[in-house]
PyMOL Python script that loads the backbone (N, CA, C, O; Angstrom):
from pymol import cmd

cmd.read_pdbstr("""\
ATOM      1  N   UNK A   1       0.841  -1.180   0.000  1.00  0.00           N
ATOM      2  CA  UNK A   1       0.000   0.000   0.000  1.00  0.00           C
ATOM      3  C   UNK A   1       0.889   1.246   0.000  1.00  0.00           C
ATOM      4  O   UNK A   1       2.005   1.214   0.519  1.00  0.00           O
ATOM      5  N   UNK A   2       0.351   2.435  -0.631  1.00  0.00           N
ATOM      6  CA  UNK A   2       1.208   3.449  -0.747  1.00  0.00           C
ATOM      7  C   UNK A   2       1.138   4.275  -0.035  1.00  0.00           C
ATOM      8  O   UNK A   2       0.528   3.822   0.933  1.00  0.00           O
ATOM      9  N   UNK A   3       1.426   5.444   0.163  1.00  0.00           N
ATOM     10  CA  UNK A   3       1.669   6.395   1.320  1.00  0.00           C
ATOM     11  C   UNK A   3       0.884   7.489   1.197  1.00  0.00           C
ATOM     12  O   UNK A   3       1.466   8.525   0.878  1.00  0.00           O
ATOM     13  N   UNK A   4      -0.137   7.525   1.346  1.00  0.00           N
ATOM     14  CA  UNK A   4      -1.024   8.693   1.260  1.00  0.00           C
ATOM     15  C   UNK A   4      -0.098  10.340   1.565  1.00  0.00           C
ATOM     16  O   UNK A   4      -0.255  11.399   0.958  1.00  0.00           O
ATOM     17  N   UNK A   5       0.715  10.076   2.540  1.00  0.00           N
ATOM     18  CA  UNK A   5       0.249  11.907   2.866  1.00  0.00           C
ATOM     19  C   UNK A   5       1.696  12.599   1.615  1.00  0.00           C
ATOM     20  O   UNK A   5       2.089  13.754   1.454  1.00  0.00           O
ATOM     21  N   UNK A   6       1.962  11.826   1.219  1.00  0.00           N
ATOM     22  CA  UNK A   6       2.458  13.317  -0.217  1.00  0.00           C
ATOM     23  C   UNK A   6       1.676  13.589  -1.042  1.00  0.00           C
ATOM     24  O   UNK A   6       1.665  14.667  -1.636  1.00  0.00           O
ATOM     25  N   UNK A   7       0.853  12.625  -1.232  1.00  0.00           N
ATOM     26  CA  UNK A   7      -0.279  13.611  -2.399  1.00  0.00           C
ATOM     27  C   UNK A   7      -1.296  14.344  -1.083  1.00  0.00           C
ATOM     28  O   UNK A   7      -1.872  15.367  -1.451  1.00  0.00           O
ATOM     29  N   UNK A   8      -1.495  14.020   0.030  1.00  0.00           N
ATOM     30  CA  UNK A   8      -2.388  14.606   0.921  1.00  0.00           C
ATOM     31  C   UNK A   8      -1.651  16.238   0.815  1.00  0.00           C
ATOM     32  O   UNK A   8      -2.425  17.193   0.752  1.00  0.00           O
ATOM     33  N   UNK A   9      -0.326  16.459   0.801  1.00  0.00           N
ATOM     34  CA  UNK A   9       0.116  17.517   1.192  1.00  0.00           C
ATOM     35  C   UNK A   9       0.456  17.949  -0.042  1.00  0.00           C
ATOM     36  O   UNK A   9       0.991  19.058  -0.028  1.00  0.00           O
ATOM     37  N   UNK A  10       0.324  17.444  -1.121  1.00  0.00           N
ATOM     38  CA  UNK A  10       0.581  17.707  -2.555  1.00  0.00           C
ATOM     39  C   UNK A  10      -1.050  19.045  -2.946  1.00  0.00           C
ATOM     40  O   UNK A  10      -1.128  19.825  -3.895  1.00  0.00           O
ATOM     41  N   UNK A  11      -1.852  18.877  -2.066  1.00  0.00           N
ATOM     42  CA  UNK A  11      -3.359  19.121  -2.374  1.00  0.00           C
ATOM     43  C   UNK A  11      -3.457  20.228  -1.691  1.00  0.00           C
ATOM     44  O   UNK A  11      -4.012  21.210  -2.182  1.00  0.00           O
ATOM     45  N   UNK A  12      -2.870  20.238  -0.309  1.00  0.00           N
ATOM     46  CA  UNK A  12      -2.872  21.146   0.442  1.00  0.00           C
ATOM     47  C   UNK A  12      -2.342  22.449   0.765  1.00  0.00           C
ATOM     48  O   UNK A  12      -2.667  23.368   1.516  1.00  0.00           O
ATOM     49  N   UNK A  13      -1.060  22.126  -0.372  1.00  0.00           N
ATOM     50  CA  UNK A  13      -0.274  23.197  -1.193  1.00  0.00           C
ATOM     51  C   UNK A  13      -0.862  23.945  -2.368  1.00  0.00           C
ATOM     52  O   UNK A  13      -0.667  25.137  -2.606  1.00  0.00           O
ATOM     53  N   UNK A  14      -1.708  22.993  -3.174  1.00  0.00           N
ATOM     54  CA  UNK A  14      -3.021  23.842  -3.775  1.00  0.00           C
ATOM     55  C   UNK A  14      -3.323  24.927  -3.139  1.00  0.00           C
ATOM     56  O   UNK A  14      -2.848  26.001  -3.506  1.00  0.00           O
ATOM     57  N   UNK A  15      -4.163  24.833  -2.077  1.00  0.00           N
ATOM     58  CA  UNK A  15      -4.682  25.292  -1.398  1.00  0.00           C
ATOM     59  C   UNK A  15      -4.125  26.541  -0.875  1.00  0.00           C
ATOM     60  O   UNK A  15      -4.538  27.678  -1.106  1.00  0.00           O
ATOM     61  N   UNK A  16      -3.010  26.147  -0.046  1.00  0.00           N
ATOM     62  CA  UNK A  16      -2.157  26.961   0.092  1.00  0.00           C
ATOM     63  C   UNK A  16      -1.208  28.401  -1.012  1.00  0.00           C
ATOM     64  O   UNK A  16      -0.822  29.538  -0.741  1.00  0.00           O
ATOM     65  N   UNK A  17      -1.177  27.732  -1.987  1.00  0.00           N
ATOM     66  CA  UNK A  17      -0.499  27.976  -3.067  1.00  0.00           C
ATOM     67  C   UNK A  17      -1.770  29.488  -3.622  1.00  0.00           C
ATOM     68  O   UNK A  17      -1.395  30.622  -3.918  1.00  0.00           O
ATOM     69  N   UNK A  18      -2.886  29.111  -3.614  1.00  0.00           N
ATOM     70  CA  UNK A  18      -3.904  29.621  -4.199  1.00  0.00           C
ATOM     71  C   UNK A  18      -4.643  31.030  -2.828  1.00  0.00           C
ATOM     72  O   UNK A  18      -5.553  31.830  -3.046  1.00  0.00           O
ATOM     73  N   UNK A  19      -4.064  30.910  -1.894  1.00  0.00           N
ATOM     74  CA  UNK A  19      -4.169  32.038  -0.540  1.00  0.00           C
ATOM     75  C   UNK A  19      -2.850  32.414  -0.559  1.00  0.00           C
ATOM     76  O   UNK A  19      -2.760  33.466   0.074  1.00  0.00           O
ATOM     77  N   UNK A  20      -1.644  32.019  -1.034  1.00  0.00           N
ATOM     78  CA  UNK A  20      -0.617  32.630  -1.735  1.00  0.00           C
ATOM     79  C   UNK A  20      -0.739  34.194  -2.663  1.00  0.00           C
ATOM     80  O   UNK A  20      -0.416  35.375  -2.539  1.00  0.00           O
ATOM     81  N   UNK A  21      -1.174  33.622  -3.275  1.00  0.00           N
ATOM     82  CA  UNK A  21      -1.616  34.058  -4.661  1.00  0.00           C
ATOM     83  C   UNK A  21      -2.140  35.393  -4.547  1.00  0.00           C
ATOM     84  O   UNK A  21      -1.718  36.463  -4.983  1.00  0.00           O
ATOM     85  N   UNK A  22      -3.545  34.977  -3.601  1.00  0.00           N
ATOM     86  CA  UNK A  22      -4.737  36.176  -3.619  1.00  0.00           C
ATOM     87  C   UNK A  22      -3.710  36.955  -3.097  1.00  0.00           C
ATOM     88  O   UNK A  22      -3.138  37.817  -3.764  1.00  0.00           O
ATOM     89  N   UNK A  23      -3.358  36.610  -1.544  1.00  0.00           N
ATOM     90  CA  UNK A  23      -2.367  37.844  -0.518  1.00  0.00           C
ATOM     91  C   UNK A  23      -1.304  38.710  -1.035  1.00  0.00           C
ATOM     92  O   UNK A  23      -1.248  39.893  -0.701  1.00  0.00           O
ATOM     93  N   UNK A  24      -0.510  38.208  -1.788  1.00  0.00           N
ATOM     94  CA  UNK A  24       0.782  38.547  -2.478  1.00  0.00           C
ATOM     95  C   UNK A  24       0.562  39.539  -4.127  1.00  0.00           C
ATOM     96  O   UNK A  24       1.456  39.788  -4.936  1.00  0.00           O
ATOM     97  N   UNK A  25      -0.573  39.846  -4.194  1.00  0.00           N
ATOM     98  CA  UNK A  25      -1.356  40.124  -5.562  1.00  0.00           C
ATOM     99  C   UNK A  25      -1.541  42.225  -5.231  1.00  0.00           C
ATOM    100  O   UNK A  25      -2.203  42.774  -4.350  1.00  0.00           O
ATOM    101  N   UNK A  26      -0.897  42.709  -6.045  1.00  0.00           N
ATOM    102  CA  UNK A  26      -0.854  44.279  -5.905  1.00  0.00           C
ATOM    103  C   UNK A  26      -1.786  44.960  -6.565  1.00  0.00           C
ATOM    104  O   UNK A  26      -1.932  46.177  -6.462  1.00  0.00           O
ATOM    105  N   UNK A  27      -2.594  44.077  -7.411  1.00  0.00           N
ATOM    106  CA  UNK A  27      -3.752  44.341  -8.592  1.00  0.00           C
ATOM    107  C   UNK A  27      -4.833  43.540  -8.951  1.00  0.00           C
ATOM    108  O   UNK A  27      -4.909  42.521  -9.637  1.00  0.00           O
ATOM    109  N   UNK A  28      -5.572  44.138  -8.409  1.00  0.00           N
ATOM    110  CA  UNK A  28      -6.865  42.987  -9.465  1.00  0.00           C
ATOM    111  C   UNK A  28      -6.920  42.613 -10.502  1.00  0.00           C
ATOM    112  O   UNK A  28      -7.700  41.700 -10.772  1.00  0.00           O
ATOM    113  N   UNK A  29      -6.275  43.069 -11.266  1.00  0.00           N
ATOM    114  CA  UNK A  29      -5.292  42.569 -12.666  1.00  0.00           C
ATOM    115  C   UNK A  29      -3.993  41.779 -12.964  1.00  0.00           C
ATOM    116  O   UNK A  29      -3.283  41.603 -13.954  1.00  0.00           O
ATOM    117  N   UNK A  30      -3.996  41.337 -11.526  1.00  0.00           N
ATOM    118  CA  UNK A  30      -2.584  40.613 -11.133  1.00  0.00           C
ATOM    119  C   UNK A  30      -3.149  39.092 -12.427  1.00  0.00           C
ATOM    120  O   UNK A  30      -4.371  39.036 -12.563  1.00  0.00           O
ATOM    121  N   UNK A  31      -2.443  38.170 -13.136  1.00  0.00           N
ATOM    122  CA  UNK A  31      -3.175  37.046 -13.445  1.00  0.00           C
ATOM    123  C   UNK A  31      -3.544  35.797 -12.990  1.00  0.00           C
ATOM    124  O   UNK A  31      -4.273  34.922 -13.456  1.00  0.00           O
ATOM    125  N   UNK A  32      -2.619  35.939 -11.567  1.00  0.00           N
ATOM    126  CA  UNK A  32      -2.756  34.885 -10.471  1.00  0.00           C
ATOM    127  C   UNK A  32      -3.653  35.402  -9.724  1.00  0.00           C
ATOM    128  O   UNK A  32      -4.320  34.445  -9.330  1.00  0.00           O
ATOM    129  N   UNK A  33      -4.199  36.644  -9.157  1.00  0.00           N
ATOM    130  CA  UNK A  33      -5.301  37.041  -8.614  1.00  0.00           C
ATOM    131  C   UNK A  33      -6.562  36.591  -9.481  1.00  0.00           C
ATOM    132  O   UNK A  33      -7.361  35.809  -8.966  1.00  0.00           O
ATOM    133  N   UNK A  34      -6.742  36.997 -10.610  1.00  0.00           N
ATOM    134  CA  UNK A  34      -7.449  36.803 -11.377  1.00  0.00           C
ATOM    135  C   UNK A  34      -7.987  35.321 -11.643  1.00  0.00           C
ATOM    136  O   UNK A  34      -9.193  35.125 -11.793  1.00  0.00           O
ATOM    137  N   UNK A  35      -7.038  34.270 -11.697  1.00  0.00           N
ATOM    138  CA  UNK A  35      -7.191  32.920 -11.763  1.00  0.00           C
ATOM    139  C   UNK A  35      -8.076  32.566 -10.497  1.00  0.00           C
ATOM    140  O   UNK A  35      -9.146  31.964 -10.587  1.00  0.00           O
ATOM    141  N   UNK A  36      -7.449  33.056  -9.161  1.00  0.00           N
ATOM    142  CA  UNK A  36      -7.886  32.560  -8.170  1.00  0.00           C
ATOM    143  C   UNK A  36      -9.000  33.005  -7.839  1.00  0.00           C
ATOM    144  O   UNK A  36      -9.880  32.288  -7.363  1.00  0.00           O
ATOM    145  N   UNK A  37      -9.090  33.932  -7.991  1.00  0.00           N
ATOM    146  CA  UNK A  37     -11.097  34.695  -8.013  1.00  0.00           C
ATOM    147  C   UNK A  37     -11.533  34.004  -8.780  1.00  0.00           C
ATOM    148  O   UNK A  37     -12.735  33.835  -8.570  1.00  0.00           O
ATOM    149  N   UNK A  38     -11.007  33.250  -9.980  1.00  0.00           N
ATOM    150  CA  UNK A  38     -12.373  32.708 -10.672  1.00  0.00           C
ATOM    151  C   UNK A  38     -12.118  31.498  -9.898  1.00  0.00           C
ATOM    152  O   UNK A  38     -13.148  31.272  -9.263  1.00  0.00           O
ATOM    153  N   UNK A  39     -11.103  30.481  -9.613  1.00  0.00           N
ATOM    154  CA  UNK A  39     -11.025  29.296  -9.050  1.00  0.00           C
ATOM    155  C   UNK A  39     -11.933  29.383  -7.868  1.00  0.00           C
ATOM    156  O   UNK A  39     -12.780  28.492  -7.794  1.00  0.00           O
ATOM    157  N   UNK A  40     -11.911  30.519  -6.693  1.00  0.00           N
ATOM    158  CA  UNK A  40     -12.812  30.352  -5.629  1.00  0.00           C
ATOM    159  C   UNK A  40     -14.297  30.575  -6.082  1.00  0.00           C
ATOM    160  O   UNK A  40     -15.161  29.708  -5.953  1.00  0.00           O
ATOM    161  N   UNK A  41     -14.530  31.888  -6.655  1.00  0.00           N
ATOM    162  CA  UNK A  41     -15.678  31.907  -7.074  1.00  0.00           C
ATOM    163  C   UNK A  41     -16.890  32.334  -6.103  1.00  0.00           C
ATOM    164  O   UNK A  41     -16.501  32.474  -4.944  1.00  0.00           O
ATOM    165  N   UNK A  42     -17.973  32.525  -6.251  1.00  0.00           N
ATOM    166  CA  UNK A  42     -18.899  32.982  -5.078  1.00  0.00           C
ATOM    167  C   UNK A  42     -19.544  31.541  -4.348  1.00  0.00           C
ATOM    168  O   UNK A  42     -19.980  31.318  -3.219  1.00  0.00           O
ATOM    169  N   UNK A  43     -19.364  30.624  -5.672  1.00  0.00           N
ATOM    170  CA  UNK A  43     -19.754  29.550  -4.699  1.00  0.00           C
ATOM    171  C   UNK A  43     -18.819  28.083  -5.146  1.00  0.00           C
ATOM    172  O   UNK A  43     -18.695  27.756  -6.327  1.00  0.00           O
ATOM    173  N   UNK A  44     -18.439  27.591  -4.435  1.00  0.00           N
ATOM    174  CA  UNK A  44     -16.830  26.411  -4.571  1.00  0.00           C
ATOM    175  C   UNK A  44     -17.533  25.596  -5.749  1.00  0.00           C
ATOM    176  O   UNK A  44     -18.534  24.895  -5.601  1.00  0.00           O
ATOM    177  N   UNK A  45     -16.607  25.876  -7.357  1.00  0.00           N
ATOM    178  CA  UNK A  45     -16.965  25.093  -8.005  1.00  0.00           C
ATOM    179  C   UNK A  45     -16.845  23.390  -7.656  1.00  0.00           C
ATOM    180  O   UNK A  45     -16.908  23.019  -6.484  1.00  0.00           O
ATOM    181  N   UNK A  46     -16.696  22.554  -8.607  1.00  0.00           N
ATOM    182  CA  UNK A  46     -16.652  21.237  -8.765  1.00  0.00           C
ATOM    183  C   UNK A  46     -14.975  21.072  -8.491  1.00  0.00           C
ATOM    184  O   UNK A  46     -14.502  20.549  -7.482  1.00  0.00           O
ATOM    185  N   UNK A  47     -14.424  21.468  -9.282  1.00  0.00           N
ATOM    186  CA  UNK A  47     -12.638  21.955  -9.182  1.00  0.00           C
ATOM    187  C   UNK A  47     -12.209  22.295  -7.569  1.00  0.00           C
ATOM    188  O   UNK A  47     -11.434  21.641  -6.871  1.00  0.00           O
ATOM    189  N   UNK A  48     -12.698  23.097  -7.330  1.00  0.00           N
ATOM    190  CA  UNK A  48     -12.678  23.473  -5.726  1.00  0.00           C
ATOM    191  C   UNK A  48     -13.013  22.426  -4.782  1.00  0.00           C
ATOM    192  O   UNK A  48     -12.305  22.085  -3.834  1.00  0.00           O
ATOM    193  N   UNK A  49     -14.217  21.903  -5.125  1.00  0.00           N
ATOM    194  CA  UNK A  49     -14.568  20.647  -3.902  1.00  0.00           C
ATOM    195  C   UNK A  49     -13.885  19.184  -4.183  1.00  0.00           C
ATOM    196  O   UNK A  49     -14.011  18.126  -3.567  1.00  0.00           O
ATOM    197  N   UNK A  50     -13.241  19.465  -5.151  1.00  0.00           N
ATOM    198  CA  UNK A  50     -12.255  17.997  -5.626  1.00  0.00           C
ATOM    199  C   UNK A  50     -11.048  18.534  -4.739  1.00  0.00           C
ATOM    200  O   UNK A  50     -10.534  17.957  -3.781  1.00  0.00           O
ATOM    201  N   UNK A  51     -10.763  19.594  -5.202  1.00  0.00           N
ATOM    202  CA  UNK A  51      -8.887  19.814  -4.520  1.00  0.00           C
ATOM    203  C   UNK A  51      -9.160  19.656  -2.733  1.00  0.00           C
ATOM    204  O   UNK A  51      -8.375  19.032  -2.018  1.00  0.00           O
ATOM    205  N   UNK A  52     -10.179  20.216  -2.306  1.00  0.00           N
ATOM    206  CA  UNK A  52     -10.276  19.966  -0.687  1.00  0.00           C
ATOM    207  C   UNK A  52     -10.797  18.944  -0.293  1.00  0.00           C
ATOM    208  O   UNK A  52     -11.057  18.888   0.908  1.00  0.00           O
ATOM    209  N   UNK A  53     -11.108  17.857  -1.108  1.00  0.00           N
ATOM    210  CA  UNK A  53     -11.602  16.432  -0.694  1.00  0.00           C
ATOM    211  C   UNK A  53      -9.794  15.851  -1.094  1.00  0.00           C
ATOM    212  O   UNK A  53      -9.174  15.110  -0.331  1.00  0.00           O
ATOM    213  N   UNK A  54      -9.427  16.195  -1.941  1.00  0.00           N
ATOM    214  CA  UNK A  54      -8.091  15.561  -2.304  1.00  0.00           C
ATOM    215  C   UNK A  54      -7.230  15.699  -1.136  1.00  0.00           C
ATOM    216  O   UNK A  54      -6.708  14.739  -0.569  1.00  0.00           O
ATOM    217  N   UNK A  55      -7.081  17.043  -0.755  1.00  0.00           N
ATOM    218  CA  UNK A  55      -6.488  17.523   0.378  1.00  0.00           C
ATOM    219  C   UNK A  55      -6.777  17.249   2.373  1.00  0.00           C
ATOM    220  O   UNK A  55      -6.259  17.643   3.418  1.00  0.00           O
ATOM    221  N   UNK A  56      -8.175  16.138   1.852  1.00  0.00           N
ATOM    222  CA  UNK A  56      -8.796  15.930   3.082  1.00  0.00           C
ATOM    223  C   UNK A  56      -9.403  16.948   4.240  1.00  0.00           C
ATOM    224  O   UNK A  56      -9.270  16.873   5.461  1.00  0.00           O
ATOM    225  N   UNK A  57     -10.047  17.833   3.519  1.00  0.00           N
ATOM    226  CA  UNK A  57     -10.499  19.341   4.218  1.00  0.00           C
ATOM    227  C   UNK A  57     -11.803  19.360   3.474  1.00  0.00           C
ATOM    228  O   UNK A  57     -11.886  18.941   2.320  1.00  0.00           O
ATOM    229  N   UNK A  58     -12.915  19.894   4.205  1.00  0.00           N
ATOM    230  CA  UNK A  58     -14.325  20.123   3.800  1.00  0.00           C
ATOM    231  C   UNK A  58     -14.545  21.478   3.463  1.00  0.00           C
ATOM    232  O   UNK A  58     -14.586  22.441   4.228  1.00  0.00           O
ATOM    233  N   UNK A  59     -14.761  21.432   1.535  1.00  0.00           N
ATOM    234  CA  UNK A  59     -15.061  22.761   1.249  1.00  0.00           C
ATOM    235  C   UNK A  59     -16.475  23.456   1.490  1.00  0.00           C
ATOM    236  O   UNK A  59     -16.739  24.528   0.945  1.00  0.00           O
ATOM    237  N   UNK A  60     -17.405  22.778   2.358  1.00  0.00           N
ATOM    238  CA  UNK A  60     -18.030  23.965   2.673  1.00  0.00           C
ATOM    239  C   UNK A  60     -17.070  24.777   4.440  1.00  0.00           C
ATOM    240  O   UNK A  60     -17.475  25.802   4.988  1.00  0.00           O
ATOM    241  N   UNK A  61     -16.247  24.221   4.768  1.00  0.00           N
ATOM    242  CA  UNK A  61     -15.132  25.103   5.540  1.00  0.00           C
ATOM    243  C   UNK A  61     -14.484  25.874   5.087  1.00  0.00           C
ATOM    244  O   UNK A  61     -14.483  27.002   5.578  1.00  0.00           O
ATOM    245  N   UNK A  62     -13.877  25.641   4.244  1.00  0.00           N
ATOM    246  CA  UNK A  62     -12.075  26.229   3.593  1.00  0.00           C
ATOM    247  C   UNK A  62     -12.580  26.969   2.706  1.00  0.00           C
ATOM    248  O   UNK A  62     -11.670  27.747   2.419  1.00  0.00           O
ATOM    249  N   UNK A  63     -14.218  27.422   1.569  1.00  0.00           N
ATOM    250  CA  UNK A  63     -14.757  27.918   0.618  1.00  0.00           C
ATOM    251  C   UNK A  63     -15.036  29.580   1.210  1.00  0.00           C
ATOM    252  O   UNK A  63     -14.779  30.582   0.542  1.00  0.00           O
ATOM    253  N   UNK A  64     -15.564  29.589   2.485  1.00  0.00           N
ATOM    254  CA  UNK A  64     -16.080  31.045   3.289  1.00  0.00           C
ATOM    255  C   UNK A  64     -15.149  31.180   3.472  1.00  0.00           C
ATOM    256  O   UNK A  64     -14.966  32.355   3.153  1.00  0.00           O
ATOM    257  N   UNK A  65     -13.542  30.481   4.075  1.00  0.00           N
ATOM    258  CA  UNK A  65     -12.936  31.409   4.679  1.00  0.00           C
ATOM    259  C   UNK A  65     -12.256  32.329   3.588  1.00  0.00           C
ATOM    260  O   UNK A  65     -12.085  33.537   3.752  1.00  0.00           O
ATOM    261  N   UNK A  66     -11.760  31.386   2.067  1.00  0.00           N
ATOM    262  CA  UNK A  66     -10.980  31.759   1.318  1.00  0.00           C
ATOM    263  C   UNK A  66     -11.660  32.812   0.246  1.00  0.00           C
ATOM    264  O   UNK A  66     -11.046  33.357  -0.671  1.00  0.00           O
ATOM    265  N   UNK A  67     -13.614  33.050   0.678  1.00  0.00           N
ATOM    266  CA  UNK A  67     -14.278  33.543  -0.259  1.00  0.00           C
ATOM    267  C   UNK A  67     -14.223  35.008   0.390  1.00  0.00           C
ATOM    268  O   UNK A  67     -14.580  35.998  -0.249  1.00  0.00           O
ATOM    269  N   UNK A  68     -13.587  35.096   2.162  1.00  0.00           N
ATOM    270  CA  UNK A  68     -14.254  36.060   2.975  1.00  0.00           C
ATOM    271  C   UNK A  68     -12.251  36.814   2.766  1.00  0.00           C
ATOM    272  O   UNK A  68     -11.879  37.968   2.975  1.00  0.00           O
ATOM    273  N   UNK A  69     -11.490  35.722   2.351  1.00  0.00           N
ATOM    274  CA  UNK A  69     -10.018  36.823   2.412  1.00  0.00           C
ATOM    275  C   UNK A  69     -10.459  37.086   0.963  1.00  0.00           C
ATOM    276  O   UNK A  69     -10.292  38.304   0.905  1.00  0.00           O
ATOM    277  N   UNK A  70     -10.827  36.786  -0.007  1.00  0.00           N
ATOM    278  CA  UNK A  70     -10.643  37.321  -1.378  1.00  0.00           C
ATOM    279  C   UNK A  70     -11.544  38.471  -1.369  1.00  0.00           C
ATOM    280  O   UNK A  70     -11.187  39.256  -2.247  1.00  0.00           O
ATOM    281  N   UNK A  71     -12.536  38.873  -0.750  1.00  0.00           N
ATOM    282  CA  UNK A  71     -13.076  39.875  -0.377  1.00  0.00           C
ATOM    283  C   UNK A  71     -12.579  40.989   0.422  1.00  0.00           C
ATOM    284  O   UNK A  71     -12.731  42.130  -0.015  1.00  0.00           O
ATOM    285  N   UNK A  72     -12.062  40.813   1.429  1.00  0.00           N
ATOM    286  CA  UNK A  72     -11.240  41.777   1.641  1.00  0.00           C
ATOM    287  C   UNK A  72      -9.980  42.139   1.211  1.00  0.00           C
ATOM    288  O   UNK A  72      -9.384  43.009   1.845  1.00  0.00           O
ATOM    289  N   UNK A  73      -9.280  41.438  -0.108  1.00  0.00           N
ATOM    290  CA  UNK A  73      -7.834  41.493  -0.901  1.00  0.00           C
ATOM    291  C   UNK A  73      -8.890  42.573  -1.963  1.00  0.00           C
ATOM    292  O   UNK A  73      -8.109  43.223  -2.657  1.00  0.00           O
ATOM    293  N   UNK A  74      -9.731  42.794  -2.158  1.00  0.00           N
ATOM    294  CA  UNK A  74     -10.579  43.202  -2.951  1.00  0.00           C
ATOM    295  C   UNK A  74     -11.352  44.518  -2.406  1.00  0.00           C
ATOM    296  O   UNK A  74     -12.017  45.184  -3.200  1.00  0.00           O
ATOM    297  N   UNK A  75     -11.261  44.864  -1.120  1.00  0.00           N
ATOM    298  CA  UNK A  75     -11.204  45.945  -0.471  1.00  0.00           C
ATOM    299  C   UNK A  75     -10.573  46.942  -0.228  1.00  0.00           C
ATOM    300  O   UNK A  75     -10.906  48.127  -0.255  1.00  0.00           O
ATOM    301  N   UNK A  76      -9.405  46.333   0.077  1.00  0.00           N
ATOM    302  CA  UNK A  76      -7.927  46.741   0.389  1.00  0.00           C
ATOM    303  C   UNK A  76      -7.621  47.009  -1.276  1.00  0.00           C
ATOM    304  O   UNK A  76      -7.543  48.212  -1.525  1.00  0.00           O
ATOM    305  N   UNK A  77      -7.522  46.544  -1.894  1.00  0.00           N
ATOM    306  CA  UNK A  77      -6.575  47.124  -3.476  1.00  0.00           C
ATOM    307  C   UNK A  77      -7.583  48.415  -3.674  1.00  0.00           C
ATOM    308  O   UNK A  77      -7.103  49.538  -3.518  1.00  0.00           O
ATOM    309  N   UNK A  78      -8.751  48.291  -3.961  1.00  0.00           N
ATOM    310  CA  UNK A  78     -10.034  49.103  -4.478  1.00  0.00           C
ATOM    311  C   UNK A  78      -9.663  50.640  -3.534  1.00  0.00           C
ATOM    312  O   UNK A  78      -9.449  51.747  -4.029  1.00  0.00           O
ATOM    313  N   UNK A  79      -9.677  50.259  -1.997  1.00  0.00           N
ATOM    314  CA  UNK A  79      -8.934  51.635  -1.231  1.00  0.00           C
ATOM    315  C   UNK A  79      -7.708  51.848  -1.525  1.00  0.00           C
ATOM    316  O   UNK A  79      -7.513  53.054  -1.675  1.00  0.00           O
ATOM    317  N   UNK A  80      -6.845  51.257  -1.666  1.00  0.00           N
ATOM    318  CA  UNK A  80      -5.481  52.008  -2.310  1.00  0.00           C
ATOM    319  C   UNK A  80      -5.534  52.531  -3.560  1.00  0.00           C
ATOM    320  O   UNK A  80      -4.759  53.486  -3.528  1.00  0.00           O
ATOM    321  N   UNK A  81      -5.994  52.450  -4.613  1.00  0.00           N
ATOM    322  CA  UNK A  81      -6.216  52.072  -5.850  1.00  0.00           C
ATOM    323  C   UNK A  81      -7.353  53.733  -5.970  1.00  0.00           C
ATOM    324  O   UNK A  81      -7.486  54.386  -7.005  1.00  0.00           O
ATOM    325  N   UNK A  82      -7.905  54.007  -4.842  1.00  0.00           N
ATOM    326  CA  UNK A  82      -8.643  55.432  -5.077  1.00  0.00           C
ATOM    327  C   UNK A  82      -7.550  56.216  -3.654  1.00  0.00           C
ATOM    328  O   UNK A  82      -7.515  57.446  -3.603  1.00  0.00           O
ATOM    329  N   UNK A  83      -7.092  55.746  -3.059  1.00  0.00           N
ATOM    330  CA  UNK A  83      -5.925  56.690  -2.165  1.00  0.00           C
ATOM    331  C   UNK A  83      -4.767  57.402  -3.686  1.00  0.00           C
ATOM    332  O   UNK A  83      -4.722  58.575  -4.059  1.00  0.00           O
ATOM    333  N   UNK A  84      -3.901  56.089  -4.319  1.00  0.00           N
ATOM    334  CA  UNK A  84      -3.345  56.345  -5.448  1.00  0.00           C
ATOM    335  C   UNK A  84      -4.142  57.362  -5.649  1.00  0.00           C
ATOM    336  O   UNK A  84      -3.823  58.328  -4.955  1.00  0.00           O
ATOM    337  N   UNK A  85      -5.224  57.567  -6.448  1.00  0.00           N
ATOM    338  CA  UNK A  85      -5.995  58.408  -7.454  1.00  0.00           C
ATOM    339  C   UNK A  85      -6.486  59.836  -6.777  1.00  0.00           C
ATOM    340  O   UNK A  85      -6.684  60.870  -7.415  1.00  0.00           O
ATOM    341  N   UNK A  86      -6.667  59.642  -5.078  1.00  0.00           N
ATOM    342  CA  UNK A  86      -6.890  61.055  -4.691  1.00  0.00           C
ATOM    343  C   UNK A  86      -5.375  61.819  -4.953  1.00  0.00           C
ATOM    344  O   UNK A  86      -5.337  62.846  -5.631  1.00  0.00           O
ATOM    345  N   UNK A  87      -4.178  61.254  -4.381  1.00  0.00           N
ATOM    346  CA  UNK A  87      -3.172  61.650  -4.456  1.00  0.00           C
ATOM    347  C   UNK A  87      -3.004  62.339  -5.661  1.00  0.00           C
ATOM    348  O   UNK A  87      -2.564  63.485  -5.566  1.00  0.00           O
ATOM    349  N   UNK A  88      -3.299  61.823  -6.963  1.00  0.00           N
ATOM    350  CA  UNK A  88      -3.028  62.150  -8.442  1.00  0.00           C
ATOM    351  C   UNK A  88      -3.579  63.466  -8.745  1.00  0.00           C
ATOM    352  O   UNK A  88      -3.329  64.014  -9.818  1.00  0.00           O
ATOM    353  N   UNK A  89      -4.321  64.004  -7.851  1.00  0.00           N
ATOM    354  CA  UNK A  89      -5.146  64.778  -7.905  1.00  0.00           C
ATOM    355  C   UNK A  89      -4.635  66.170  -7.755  1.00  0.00           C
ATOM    356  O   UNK A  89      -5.415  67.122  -7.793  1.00  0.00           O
TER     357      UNK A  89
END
""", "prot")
cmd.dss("prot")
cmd.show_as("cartoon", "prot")
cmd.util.cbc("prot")
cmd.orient("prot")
C-alpha cells in the first residue's frame, strides 16, 4: 500500500499555493489574482470541492474562509487604488 500523505500535502499546497496568490497580488489585474477569483468563485466550483476532498479538508469550511479573504484582498486594493488616485489629484 502506498503512502497517502504526499499527495495529501501535494493538495494542500493547492490550497495553500492559491491564498498565496490572492495575498501577495498588488492588482486585481494581477493574473494569479485573477485565476484565483475565478477558481474560488462565489460559490466552490466542482474543481474546488475535488482539490479539498483531495487535500482531506471540507469545502463547505475552507470555501467562506478563502471567499471572505478574497473579499477583503478586494477591499484593500479598491482603497489604495482610489488613495493612489486622490493623491493624483
Amino acid at each position: 500500500m502506498s503512502d497517502p500523505i504526499p499527495e495529501l500535502r501535494l493538495w494542500q499546497a493547492v490550497l495553500w499555493r492559491a491564498n498565496q496568490d490572492l495575498q501577495a497580488s498588488e492588482s486585481s489585474r494581477d493574473r494569479e489574482f485573477q485565476d484565483v477569483r475565478r477558481w474560488i468563485g462565489e460559490y466552490p466550483s466542482r474543481d474546488f470541492r475535488e482539490v479539498c476532498m483531495m487535500a482531506n479538508l471540507e469545502p463547505d469550511f475552507v470555501h467562506p474562509r478563502l471567499h471572505k479573504a478574497l473579499s477583503e484582498k478586494l477591499e484593500r486594493l479598491a482603497a489604495h487604488r482610489q488613495r493612489k488616485n486622490f493623491a493624483a489629484e
